[in-house]
N, C-alpha and C positions, 0 to 999 in steps of 0.2 A: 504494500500500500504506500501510496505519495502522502506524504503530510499537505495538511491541509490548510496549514499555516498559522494553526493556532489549538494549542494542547488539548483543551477541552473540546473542539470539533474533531479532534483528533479522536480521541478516547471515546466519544460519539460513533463514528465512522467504524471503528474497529469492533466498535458491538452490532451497530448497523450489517455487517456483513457476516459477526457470527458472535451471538451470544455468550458470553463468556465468565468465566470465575475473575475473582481479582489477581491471581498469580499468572496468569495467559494473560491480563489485561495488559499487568506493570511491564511483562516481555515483551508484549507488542508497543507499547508507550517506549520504552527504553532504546528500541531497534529503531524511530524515528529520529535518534540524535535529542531530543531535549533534554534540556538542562535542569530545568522546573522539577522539585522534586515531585514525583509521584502523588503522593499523599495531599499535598496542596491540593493539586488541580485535580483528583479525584474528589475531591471535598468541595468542590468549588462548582464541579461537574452534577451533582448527585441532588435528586428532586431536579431538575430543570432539564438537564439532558441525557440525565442516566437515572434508570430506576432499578435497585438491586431485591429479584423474585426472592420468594421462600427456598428456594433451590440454592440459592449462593450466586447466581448469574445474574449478569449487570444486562441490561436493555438498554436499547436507547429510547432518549422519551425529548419530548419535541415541546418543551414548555415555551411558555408565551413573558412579554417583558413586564407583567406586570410581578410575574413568582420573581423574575431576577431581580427587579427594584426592592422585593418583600424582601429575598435575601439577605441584599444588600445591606438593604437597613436593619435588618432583625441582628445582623452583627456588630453594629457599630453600637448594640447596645449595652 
């Protein structure tokens, strides 16, 4: 897979194409070359573009900008 150009669509992308645990995820993340550690933008990623099943495996999920603003600010609290 080509990076997408930014980690989180990245980590998006790679569940997009196949479903996966978080140890297959953090290997396909790492084989892009990013520097970002994992765990960030897995955290950054999750509710909004990644939803993690009863199974252990990550989905992608295609959230809208008002959950990222919700986010946003639910952390700065």
């Amino acid at each position: 897979m080509n990076s997408l150009g930014d980690p989180i669509l990245d980590l998006q992308e790679i569940c997009k194409q196949n479903p996966t645990d978080k140890v297959a995820l953090e290997k396909a993340y790492k084989e892009l070359g990013w520097e970002v550690p994992f765990e960030e933008v897995l955290d950054a990623a999750m509710d909004i573009y990644l939803t993690q099943s009863d199974d252990g495996l990550y989905y992608p999920r295609n959230g809208n900008a008002l959950e990222i603003i919700n986010k946003i600010l639910g952390a700065k609290k």
